[in-house]
C-alpha positions as CSV (number, residue, x, y, z in Angstrom):
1,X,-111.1,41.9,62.0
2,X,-111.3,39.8,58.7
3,X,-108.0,41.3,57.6
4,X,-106.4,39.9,61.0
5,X,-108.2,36.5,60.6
6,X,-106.9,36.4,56.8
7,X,-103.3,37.3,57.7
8,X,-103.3,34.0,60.7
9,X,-104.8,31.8,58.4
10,X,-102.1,32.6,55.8
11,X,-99.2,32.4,58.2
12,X,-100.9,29.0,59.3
13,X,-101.1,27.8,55.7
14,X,-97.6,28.9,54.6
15,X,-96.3,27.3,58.1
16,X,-97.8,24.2,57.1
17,X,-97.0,23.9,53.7
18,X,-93.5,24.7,54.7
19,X,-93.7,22.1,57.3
20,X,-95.1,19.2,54.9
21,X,-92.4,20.0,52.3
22,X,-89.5,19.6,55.0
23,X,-91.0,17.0,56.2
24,X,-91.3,14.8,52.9
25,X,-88.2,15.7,52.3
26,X,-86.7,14.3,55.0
27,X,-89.0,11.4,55.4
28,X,-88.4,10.4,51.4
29,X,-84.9,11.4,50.6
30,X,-84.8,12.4,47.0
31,X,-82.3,10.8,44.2
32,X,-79.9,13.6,43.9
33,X,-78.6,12.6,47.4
34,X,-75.4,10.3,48.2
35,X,-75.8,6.9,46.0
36,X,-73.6,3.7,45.9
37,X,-72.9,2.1,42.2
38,X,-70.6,-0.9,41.4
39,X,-70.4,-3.7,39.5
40,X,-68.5,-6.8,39.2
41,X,-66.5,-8.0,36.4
42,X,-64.9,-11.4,36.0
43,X,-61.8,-12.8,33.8
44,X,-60.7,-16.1,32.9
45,X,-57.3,-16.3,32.3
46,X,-57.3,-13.3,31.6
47,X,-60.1,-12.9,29.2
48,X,-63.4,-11.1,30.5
49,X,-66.4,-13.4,31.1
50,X,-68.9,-10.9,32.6
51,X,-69.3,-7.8,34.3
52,X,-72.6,-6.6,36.2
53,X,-74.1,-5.1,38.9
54,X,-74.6,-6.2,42.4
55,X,-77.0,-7.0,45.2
56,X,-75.9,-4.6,48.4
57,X,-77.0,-6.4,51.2
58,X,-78.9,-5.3,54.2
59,X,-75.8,-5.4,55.9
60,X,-74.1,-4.0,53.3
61,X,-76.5,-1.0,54.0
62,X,-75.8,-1.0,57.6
63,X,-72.0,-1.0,57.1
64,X,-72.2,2.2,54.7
65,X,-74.1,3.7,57.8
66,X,-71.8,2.8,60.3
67,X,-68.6,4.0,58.2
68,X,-70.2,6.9,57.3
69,X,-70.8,7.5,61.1
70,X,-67.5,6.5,62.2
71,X,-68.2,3.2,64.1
72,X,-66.8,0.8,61.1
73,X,-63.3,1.0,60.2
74,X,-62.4,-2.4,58.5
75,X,-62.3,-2.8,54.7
76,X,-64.8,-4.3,52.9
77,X,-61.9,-6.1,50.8
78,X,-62.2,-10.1,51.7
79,X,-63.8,-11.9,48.2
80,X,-65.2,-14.9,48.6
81,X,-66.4,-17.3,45.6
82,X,-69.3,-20.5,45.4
83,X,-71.4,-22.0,42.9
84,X,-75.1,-22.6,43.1
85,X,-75.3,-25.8,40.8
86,X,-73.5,-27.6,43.7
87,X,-75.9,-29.2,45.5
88,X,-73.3,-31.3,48.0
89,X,-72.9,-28.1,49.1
90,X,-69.6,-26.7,51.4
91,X,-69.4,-30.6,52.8
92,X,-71.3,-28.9,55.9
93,X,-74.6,-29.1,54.2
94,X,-74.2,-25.5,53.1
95,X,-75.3,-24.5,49.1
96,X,-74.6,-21.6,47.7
97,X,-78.0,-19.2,46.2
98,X,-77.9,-16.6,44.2
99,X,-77.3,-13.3,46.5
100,X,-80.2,-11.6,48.4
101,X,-80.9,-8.5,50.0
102,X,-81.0,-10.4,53.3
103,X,-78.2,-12.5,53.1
104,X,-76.2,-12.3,56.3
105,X,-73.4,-15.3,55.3
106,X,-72.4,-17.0,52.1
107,X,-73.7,-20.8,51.9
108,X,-71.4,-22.9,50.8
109,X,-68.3,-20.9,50.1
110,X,-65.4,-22.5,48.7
111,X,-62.6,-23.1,51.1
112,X,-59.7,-25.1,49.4
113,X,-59.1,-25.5,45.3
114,X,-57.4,-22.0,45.5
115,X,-60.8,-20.4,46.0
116,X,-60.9,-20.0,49.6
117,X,-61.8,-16.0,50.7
118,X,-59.1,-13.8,50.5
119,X,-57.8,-9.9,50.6
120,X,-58.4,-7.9,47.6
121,X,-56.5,-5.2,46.1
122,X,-57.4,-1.7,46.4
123,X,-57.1,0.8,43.4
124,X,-57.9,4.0,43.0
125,X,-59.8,4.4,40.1
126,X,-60.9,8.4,40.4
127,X,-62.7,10.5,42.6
128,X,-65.3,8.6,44.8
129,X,-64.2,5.6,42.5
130,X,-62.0,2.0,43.3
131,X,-61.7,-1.1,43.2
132,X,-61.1,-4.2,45.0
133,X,-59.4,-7.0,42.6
134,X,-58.2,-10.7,43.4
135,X,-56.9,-13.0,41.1
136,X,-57.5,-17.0,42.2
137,X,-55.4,-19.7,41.0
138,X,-57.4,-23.3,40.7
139,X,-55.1,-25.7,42.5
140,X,-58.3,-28.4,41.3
141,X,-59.9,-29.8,38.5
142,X,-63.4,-29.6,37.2
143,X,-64.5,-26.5,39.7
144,X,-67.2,-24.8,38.8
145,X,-68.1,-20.9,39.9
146,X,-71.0,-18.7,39.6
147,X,-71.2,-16.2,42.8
148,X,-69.0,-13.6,44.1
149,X,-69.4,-11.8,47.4
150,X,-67.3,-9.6,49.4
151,X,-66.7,-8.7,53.2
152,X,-65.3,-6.6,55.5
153,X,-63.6,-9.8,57.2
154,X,-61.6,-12.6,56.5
155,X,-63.3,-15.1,58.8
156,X,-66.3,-17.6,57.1
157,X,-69.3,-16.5,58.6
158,X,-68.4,-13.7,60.7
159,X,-71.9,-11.9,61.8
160,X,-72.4,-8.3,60.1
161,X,-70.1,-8.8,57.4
162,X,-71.4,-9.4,54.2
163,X,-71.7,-6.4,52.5
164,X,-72.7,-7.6,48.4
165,X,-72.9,-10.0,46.3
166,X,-73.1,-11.4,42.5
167,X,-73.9,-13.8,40.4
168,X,-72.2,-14.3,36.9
169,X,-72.3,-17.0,34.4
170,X,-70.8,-20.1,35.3
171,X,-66.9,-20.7,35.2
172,X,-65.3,-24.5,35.3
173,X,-61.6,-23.8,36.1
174,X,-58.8,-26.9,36.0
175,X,-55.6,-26.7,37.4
176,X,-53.3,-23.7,37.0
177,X,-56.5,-21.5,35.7
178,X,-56.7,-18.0,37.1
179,X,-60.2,-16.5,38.1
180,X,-59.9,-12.7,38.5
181,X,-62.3,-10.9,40.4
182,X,-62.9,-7.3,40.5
183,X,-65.2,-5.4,42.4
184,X,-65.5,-1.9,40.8
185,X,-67.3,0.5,43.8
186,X,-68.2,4.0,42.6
187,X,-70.3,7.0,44.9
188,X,-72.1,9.6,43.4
């Protein structure tokens, strides 16, 4: 009888350990599992200012889901610039802040000077690697930049677009200067 009793209480003990490992497992996914890298790197005339990381948004998060389940199709392509040293804001009361986690819209974006949120262009940069890159031409003086973001639509404030966002050291451009933005996205 003891050797019956031992044998269930080791079935129950393996089934449970085996169940708790599963579980956590599933619960806590490790770090060897599907991860999103990029950073963004900015030029000035064509000299390079910066390149860093980025914040992914909660959306951001959300659109990786929903492309990866099939219900997102449209490029996350459109970049969009402002500065957060602006106080007077978009001229709707709008100022930019530094990018957030749960930013859903980008506070006073630029939309005139040449710096109004436009298409990127996509290059292939590898396997699981490209990049999204847009050049903007100052058609004003004295403008100042400091934040990048980028979307998966061309329309200012569209709900469950923003997908990340960055903030480099600040750029004052005059006429005729070119600000080139380039979002580098990697998976691994």
């Amino acid at each position: 009888m003891n050797k019956y009793l031992l044998g269930i209480l080791g079935l129950v003990f393996l089934i449970g350990s085996v169940s708790a490992i599963l579980s956590t497992h599933v619960t806590n996914p490790s770090e060897e599992g599907l991860k999103y890298n990029s950073k963004v790197c900015i030029e000035k005339n064509g000299e390079l200012i910066q390149c860093s990381p980025n914040t992914l948004t909660n959306v951001g998060k959300n659109l990786i889901q929903d492309y990866l389940t099939g219900s997102q199709t449209t490029e996350v392509k459109y970049i969009a610039l402002c500065n957060t040293t602006n106080t007077s804001g978009d001229g709707g009361g709008n100022t930019c802040a530094q990018p957030a986690v749960g930013d859903t819209v980008l506070a006073g974006e630029y939309h005139d000077c040449g710096l109004s949120r436009a298409a990127g262009t996509l290059s292939d940069q590898g396997t699981g690697n490209f990049s999204y890159a847009k050049a903007f031409t100052a058609t004003c003086n004295s403008l100042e930049t400091n934040v990048t973001s980028i979307f998966n639509s061309s329309t200012v404030g569209a709900a469950a677009s923003y997908f990340a966002g960055n903030n480099f050291t600040i750029v004052t451009l005059e006429t005729d200067d070119q600000l080139t933005v380039t979002w580098y996205i990697w998976v691994t």
